[in-house]
C-alpha positions as CSV (number, residue, x, y, z in Angstrom):
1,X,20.9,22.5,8.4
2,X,19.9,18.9,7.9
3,X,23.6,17.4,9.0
4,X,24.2,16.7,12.3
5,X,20.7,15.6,12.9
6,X,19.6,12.7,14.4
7,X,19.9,9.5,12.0
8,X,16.1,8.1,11.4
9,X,16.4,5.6,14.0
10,X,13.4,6.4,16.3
11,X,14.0,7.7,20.0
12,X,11.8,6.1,22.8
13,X,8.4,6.5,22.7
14,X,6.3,9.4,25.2
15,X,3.0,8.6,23.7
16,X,0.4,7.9,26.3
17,X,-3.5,7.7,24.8
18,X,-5.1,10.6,26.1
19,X,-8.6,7.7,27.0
20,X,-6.5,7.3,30.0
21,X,-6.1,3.7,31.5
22,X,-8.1,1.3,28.9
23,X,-9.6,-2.1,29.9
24,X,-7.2,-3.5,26.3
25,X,-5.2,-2.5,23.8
26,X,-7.0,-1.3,20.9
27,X,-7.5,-3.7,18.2
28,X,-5.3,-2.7,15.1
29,X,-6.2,-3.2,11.5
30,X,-4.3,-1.8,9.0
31,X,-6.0,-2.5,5.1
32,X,-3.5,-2.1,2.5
33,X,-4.8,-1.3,-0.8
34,X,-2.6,-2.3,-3.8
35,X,-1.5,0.1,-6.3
36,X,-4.3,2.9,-5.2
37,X,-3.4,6.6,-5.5
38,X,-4.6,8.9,-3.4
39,X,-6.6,10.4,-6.5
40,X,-8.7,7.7,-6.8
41,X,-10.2,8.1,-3.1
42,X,-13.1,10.9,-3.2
43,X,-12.1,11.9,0.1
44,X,-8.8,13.1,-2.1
45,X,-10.4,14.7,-4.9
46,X,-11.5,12.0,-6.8
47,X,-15.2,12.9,-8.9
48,X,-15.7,9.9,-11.6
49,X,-15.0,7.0,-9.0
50,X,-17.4,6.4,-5.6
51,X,-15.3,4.9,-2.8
52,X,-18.3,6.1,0.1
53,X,-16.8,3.9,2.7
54,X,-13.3,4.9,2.8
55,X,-14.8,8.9,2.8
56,X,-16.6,7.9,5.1
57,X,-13.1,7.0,7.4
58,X,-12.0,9.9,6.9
59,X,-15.0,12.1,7.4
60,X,-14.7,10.4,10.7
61,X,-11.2,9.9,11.5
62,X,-7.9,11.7,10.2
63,X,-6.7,12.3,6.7
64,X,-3.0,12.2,6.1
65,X,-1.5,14.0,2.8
66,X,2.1,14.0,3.0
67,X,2.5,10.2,3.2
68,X,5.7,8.3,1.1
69,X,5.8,4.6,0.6
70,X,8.5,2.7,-2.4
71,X,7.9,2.7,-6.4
72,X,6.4,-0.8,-6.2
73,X,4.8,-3.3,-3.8
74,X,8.1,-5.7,-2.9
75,X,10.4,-2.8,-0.9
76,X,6.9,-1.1,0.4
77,X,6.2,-4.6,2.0
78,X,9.4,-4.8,3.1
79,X,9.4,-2.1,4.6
80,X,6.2,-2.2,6.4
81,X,7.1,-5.5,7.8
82,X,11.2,-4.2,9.1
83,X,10.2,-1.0,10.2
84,X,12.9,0.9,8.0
85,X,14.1,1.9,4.9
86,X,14.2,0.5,1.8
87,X,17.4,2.0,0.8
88,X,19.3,0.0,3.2
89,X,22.5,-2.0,2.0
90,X,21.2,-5.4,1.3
91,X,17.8,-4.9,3.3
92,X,15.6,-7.4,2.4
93,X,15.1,-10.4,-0.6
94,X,13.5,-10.0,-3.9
95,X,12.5,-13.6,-4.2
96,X,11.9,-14.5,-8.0
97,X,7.7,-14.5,-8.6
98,X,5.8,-17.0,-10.7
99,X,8.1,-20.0,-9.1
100,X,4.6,-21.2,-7.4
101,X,3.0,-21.3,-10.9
102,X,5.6,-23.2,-12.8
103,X,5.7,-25.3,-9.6
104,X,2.1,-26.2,-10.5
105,X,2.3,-26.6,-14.4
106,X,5.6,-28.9,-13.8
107,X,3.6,-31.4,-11.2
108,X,6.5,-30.4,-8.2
109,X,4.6,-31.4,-4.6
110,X,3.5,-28.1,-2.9
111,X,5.4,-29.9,0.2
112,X,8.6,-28.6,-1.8
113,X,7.9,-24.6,-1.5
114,X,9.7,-23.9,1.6
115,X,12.6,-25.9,0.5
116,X,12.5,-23.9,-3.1
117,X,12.2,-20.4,-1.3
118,X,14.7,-20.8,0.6
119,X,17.3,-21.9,-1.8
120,X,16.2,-18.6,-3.8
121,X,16.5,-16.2,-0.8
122,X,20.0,-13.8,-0.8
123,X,19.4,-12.5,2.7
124,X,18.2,-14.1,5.6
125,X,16.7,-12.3,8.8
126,X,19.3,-11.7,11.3
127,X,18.9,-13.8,14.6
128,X,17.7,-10.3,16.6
129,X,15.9,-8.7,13.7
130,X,12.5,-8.4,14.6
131,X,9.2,-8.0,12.4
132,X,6.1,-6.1,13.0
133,X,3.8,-9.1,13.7
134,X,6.7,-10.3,15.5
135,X,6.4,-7.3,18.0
136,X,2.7,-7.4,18.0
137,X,2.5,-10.7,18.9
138,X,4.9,-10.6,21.9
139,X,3.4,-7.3,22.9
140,X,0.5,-10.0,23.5
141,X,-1.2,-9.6,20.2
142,X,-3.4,-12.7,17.8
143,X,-1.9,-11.7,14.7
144,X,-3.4,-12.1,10.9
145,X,-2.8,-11.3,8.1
146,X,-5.1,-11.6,4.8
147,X,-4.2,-10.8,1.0
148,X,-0.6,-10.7,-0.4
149,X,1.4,-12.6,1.7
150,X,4.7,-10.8,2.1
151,X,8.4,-11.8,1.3
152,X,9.6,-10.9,-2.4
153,X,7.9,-11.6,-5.0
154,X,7.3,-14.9,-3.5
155,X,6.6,-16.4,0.1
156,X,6.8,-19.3,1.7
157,X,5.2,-20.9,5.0
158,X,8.2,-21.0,7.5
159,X,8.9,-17.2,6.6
160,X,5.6,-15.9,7.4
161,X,6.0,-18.7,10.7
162,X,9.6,-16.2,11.3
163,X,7.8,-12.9,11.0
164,X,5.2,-13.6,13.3
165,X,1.7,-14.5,11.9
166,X,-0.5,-16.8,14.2
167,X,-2.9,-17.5,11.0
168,X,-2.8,-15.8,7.2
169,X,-4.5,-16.4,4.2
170,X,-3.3,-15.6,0.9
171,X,-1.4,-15.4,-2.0
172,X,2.3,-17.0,-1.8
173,X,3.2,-16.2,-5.1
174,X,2.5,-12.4,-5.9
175,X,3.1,-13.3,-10.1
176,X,-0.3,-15.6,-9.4
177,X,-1.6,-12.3,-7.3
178,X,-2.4,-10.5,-10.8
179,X,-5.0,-12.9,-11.3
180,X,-8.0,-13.0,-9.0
181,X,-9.1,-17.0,-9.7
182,X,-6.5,-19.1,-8.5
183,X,-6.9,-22.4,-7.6
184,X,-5.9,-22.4,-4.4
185,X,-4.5,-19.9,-1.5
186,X,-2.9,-20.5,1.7
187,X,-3.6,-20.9,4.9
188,X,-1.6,-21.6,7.1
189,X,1.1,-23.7,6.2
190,X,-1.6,-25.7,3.8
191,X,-3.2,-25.2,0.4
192,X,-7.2,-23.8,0.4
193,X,-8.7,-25.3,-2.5
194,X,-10.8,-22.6,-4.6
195,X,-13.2,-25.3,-6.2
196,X,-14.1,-24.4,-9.4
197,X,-11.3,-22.2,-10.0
198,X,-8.5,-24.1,-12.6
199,X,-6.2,-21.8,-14.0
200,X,-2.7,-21.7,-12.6
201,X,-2.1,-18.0,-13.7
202,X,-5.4,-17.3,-11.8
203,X,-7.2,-16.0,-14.7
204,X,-5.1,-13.1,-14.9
205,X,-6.8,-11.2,-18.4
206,X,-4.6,-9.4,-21.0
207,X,-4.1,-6.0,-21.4
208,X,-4.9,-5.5,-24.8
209,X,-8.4,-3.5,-25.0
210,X,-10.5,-4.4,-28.0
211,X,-13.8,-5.2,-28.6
212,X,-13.2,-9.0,-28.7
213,X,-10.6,-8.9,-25.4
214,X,-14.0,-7.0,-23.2
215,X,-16.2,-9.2,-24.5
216,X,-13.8,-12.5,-23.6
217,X,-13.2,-10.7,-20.0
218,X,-17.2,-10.5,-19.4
219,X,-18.4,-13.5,-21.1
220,X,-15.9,-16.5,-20.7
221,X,-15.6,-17.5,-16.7
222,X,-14.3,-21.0,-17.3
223,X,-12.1,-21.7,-14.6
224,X,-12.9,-18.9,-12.8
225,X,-16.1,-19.9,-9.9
226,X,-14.7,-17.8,-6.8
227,X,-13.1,-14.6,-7.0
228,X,-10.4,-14.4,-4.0
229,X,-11.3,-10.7,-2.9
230,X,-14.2,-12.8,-1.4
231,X,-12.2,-15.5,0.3
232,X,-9.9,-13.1,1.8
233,X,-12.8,-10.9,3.4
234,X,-14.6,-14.2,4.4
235,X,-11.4,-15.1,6.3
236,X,-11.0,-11.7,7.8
237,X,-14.2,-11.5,9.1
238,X,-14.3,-15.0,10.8
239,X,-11.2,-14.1,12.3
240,X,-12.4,-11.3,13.8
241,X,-15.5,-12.9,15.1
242,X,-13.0,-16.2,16.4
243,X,-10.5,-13.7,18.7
244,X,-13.3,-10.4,19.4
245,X,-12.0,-11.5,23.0
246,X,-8.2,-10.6,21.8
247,X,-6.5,-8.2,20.8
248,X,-5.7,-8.4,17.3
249,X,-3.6,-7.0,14.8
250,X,-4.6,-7.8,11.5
251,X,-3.0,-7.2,8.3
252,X,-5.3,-7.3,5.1
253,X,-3.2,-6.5,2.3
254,X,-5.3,-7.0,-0.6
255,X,-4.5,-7.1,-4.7
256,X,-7.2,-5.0,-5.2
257,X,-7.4,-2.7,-7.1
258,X,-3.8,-4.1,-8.7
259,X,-4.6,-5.2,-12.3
260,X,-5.0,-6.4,-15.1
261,X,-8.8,-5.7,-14.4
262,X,-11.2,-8.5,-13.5
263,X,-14.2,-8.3,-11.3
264,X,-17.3,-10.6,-11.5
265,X,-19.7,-9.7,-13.9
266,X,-22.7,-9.8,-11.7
267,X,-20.9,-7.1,-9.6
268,X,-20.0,-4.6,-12.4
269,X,-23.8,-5.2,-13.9
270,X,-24.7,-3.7,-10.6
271,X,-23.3,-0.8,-10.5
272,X,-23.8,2.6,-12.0
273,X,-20.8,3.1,-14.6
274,X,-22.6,6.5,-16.9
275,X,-20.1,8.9,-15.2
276,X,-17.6,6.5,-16.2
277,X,-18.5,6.3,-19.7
278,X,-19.3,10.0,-20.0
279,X,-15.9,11.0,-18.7
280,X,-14.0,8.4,-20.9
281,X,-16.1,9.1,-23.7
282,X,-15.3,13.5,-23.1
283,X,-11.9,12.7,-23.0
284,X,-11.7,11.3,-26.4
285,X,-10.8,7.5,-24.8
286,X,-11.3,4.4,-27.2
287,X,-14.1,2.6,-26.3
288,X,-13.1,-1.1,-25.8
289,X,-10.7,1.5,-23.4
290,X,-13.4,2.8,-21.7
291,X,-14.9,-0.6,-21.0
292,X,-11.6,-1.9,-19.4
293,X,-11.7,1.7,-17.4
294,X,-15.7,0.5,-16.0
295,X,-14.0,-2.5,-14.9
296,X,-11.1,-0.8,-12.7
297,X,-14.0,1.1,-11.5
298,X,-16.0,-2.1,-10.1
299,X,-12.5,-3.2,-8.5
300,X,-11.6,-0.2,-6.3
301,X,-15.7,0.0,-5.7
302,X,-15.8,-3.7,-5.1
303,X,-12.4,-2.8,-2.5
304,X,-14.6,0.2,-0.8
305,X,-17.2,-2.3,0.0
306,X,-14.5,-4.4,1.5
307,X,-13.7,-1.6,3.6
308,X,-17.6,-0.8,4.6
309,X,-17.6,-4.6,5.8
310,X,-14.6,-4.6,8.1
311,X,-15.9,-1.2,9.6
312,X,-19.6,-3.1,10.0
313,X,-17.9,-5.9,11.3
314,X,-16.2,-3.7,14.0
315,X,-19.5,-2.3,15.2
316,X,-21.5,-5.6,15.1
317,X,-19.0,-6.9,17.9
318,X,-19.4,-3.8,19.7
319,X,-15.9,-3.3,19.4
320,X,-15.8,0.8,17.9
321,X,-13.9,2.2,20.7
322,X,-11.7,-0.1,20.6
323,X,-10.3,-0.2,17.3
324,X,-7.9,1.7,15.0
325,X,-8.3,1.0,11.4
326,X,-5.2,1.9,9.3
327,X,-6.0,2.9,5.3
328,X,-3.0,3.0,3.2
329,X,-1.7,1.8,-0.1
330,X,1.8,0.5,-1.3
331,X,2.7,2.9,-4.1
332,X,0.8,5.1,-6.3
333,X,-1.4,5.1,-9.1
334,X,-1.3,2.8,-12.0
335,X,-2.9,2.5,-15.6
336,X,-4.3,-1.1,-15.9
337,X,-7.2,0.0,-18.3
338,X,-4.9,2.2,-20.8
339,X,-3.3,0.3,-24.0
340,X,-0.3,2.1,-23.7
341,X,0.2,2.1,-20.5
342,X,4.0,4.1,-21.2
343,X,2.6,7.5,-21.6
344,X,2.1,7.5,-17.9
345,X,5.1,6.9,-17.1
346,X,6.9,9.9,-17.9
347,X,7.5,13.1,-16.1
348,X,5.4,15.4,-18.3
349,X,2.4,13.0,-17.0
350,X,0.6,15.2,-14.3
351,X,-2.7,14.3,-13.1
352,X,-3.5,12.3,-16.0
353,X,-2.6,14.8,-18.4
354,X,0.0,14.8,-21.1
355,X,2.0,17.9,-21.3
356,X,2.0,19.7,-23.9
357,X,-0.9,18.2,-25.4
358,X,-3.3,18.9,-22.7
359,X,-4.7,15.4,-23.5
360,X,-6.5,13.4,-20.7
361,X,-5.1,10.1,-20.7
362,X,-6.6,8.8,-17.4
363,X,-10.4,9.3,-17.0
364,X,-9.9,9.2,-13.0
365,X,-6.8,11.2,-13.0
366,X,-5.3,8.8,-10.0
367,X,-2.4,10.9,-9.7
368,X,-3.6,13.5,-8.2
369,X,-4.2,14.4,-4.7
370,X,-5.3,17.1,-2.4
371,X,-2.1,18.5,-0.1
372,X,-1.1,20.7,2.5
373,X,-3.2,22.2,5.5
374,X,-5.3,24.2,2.9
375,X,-6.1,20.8,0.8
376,X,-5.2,22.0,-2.7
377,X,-5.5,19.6,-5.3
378,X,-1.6,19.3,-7.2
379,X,-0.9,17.1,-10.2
380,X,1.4,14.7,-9.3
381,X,4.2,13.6,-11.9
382,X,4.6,10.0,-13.4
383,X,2.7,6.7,-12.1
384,X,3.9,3.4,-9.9
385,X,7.5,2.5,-10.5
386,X,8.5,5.9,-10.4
387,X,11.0,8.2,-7.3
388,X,8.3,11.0,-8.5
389,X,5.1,12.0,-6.3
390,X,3.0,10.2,-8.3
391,X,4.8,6.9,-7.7
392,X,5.6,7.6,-3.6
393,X,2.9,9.8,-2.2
394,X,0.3,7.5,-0.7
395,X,-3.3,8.0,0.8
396,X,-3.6,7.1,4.4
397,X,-6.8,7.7,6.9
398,X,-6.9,6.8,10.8
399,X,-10.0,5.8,12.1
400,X,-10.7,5.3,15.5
401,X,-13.8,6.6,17.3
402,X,-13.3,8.4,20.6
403,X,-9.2,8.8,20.0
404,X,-9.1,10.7,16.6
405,X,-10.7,13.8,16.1
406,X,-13.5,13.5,13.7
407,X,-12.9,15.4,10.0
408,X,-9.6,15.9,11.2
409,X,-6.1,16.2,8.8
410,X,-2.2,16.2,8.7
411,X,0.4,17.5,6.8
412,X,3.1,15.5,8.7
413,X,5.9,14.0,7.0
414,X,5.2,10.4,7.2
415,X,7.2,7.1,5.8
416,X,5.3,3.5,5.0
417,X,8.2,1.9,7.6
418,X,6.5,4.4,10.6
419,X,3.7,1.8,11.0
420,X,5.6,-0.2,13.0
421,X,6.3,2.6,15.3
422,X,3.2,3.7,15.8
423,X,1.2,0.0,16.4
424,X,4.2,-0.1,19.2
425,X,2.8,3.0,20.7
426,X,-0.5,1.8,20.3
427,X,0.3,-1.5,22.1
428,X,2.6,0.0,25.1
429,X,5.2,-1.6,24.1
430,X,8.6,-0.2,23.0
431,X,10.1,0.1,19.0
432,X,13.4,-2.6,18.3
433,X,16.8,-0.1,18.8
434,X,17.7,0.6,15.3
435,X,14.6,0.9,13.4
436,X,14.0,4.2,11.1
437,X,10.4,4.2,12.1
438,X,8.3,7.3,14.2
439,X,5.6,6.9,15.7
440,X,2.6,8.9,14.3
441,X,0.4,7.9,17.1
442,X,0.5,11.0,19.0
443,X,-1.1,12.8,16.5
444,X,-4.0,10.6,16.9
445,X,-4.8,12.1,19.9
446,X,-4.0,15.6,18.9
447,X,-0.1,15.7,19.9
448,X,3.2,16.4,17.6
449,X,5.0,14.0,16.1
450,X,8.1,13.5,17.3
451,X,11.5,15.6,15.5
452,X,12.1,14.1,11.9
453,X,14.6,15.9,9.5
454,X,13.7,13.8,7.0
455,X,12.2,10.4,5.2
456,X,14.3,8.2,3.2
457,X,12.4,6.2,0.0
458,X,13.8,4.4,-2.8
459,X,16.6,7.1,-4.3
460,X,15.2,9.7,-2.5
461,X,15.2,12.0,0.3
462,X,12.2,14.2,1.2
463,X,13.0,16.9,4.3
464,X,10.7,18.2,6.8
465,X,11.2,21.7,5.1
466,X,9.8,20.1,1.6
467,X,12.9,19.5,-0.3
468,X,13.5,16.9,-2.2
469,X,16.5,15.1,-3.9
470,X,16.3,12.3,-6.5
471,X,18.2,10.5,-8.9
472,X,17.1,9.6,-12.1
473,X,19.3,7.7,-14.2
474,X,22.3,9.1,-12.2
475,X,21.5,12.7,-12.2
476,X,20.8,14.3,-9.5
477,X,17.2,16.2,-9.4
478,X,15.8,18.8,-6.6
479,X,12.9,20.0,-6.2
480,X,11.0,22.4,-3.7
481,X,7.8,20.7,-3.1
482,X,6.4,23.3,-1.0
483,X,6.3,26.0,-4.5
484,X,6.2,22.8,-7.2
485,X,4.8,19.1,-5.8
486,X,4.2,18.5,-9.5
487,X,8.2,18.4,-9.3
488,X,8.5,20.5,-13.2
489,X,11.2,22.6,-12.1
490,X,14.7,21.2,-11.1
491,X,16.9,23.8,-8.7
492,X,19.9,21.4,-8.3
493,X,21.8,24.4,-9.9
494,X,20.0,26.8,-8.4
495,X,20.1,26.0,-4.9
496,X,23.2,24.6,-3.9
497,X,23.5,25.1,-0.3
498,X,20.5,22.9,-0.9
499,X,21.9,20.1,-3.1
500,X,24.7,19.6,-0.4
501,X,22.7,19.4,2.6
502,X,20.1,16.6,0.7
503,X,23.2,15.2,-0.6
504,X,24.8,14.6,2.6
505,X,21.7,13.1,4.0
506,X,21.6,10.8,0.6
507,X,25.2,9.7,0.9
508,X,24.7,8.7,4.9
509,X,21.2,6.7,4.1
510,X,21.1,5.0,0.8
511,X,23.2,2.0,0.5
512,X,23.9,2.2,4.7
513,X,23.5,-1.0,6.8
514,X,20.7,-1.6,9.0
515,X,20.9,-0.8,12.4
516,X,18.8,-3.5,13.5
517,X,19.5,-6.7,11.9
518,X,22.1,-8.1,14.4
C-alpha cells in the first residue's frame, strides 16, 4: 500500500561521492532542451535524425528512461527552479507572454519591465522559499544561466536577481522565444543589442507549409542577421572560460529545438537531409511538409552541436573530472513541421502513428522511446501538452567522467523537481525542509536511490510499482505502465484496490500547499 508513506518531501541526504575527498565541487551544467522527446535522441531509438554528441553522453555516462517532467515548459520551469511539484496549491505564477513585444511595438522604456511584471505576478516567493540557483550559490557556487530565462511566460530582471543568478543571458519574454532573431536579449539587468536583427516577434515563421511559406523561410532574412542559439552558446562558453577557477553551476536552457522551425540557411545547406526526405517522402508526407520536417532536423542537429561544444569546452580547460553535465528536456515531443498539428494530439497517436489507420504522421516518430532495464522501444501516447507519456516522459543523460559508469542506465522513477536534490548532493550541501525533490545522485556513483512511493506531475500520479492515475477531462484513467506504457487500456474498473490507493495519493498532492514556501 501506497498510504501511509512518506509524503515526497525528501529526507536528509547520505550521499557521499565514492572519488573520496575532491580538491572542488564538481562543476554542474544542466542543458535543457525545449520540447525534445526522448525519440528524437539516437541514443533512444531515434534512426532519421543524427544527434552524435548527445549519444555520445550517454555512451559515456548514464541513460535515464523513466524520467517525468509537466505538459508544457512554464510548470516544468517552475518546478525545476522550486524543487517540487507542480501540482501544488497556488505554486508558482503564469505571468502573461508577449507583454515584452507589445512593450516594444507601443514605444514603453524597457526601464518599465520590472515595474510591469510585477504588477502581473499572482504569487510572490515567500521570504524563506529558496530557489535552486539560490542554493547553489550560497553552497559557494557562480551561477548562470543561458536561454529561456525563467518565470511565467514572462521574466523580469529583479526575479532572476531573487532566484539567484550571478549573470544570465536570455530571453525575458518566452512569446518572443518562438522566434530565434530578436532584436535584443538580456543580460543582466540590460538589453544586448542583436545588430541587424529588427523584428519584434523575432522572426518567428508561420506554420502553414506550402511551397511559397519554405521558400519565404529560406530565402527572405530581412531582419534576421544573428540567430540567438549562437549568442547564447557564445555567452556560455565565455562564462565558462571567465570562472574555470570556480565552481559553477550553469543553466543553459535553450529554445531549441521549440518551433516554429527556423535555422540559418547556410547551416541546413550543410547538412545531409536524403534520409529525411526519403523517410517523409515513404510515409506519404506532403512535400512543402517535408521541407519544414529538414528544417526541424537542422534545429535539434544545430542543438547536438551545441552540446558537442560545451562538452569540448569542458575538456579544453582540463576540467573532465570535474564536471557533471545534466541532459534533459521540459516536456515531450511536439509537431512544428506538420500542418495539422491536432492529429498528434490525441490518444490514439502512438509513436507517430495514427490508430487505426496505421498512417505515419511524424517522419521522426518523437514519441517514442526505449524503456525499462531491457531497453524496449514503446509508443508513447499523444504529444506536449498532454498528462500521457508522450507529453511527460523526458530523456535525461548524466555525464561525468570518473563518477558515472560508462554505457551505464536506469529505470528509476525520477521527477524534473529532483534536480535540485541532487546538485545539493553534489555540492555537500543539504536540500530546503519541505521540498518534494530526491536526490538521484547516488546512482551516479552506482548506489540506490533513496525510498520514493511515487512522483507527482501535472494531474497525475505515477508509483514506483508503475501505476498510473490521470484525469482527463474529470475522469479518472489508470493504467499499468509496466504491461501497457502506450497507456491503451484503462483498468480504473478493473483494478480498484488500485484506483483507491492512486486516488488517495492524488487527493493528498494535487491542490496541497507547499511545504516550503514560508
Amino acid at each position: 500500500m501506497l498510504i501511509g508513506l512518506p509524503s515526497l518531501a525528501a529526507q536528509p541526504s547520505s550521499f557521499s561521492s565514492s572519488r573520496g575527498a575532491k580538491d572542488r565541487q564538481p562543476n554542474i551544467i544542466l542543458i535543457y532542451a525545449d520540447d525534445l522527446g526522448m525519440g528524437c535522441l539516437g541514443c533512444y531509438g531515434q534512426e532519421v535524425l543524427k544527434t552524435p554528441h548527445i549519444d555520445r553522453l550517454a555512451n559515456q555516462g548514464m541513460l535515464f528512461t523513466r524520467v517525468y517532467s509537466s505538459p508544457y515548459c512554464c510548470p516544468a520551469r517552475a518546478s525545476l527552479l522550486m524543487g517540487v511539484h507542480d501540482s501544488h496549491s497556488r505554486s508558482y505564477t503564469q505571468t502573461p507572454g508577449g507583454m515584452e513585444i507589445e512593450m516594444d511595438r507601443k514605444g514603453v522604456a524597457l526601464s518599465m519591465l520590472d515595474e510591469n511584471v510585477e504588477a502581473a505576478r499572482a504569487i510572490k516567493p515567500g521570504a524563506n522559499e529558496v530557489f535552486l540557483p539560490e542554493l547553489m550559490k550560497k553552497a559557494g557556487y557562480v551561477t548562470g544561466q543561458f536561454g529561456k530565462l525563467d518565470w511565467g511566460f514572462m521574466a523580469s530582471p529583479s526575479e532572476l536577481k531573487r532566484h539567484g543568478w550571478d549573470e544570465y543571458v536570455g530571453y525575458m519574454d518566452h512569446v518572443r522565444a518562438h522566434g530565434f532573431y530578436p532584436p535584443y536579449l538580456w543580460k543582466n539587468g540590460k538589453p544586448l543589442i542583436l545588430e541587424g536583427n529588427t523584428l519584434a516577434d523575432a522572426g518567428k515563421t508561420q506554420e502553414r507549409y506550402t511551397p511559397e511559406t519554405t521558400k519565404k523561410r529560406r530565402g527572405n532574412r530581412a531582419g534576421k542577421a544573428v540567430y540567438a542559439p549562437d549568442v547564447l552558446l557564445e555567452e556560455t562558453l565565455d562564462f565558462m572560460q571567465r570562472h574555470r577557477t570556480q565552481p559553477m553551476f550553469i543553466f543553459f536552457s535553450t529554445n531549441l529545438p521549440h518551433g516554429p522551425v527556423d535555422v540559418p540557411p547556410a547551416y541546413l545547406k550543410s547538412m545531409d537531409m536524403a534520409a529525411v526526405r526519403k523517410a517523409g517522402r515513404a510515409a506519404g508526407i506532403p512535400e512543402p511538409e517535408i521541407d519544414a520536417a529538414e528544417e526541424y532536423a537542422a534545429m535539434v542537429q544545430y542543438l547536438d552541436d551545441q552540446v558537442g561544444s560545451i562538452v569540448e569546452k569542458v575538456k579544453e580547460l582540463g576540467l573532465e573530472e570535474d564536471t557533471v553535465i545534466v541532459f534533459a528536456s521540459d516536456n515531450g515531443h511536439e509537431l512544428y513541421y506538420r500542418q495539422n498539428k491536432a492529429l498528434g494530439h490525441a490518444n490514439n497517436y502512438h509513436g507517430g502513428v495514427i490508430d487505426g489507420t496505421g498512417k505515419i504522421y511524424d517522419v521522426f516518430r518523437g514519441n517514442r522511446g526505449t524503456v525499462g532495464k531491457g531497453r524496449s522501444m514503446v509508443d508513447f501516447a499523444n504529444l506536449k501538452w498532454s498528462d500521457r507519456e508522450g507529453g511527460l516522459r523526458v530523456p535525461m543523460i548524466v555525464w561525468a567522467p570518473g563518477r558515472v559508469r560508462a554505457g551505464s542506465s536506469s529505470d528509476a522513477l525520477i521527477a524534473n523537481y529532483d534536480h535540485m536534490a541532487a546538485f545539493a548532493d553534489l555540492a555537500g550541501v543539504p536540500l530546503p525542509e519541505g521540498k518534494d525533490a530526491v536526490s538521484y545522485a547516488p546512482l551516479l556513483d552506482g548506489g540506490n536511490l533513496a525510498p520514493r512511493p511515487y512522483v507527482v506531475v501535472n494531474k497525475m500520479v505515477v508509483t514506483q510499482d508503475g501505476w498510473k492515475l490521470i484525469k482527463e477531462k474529470g475522469k479518472e484513467l489508470l493504467f499499468d505502465l509496466n504491461a501497457d506504457a502506450g497507456e491503451r487500456r484503462d483498468l480504473s474498473a478493473e483494478k480498484p484496490e488500485a484506483l483507491a490507493r492512486l486516488r488517495a495519493v492524488f487527493s493528498k498532492e494535487v491542490g496541497s500547499p507547499r511545504r516550503d514556501k514560508e
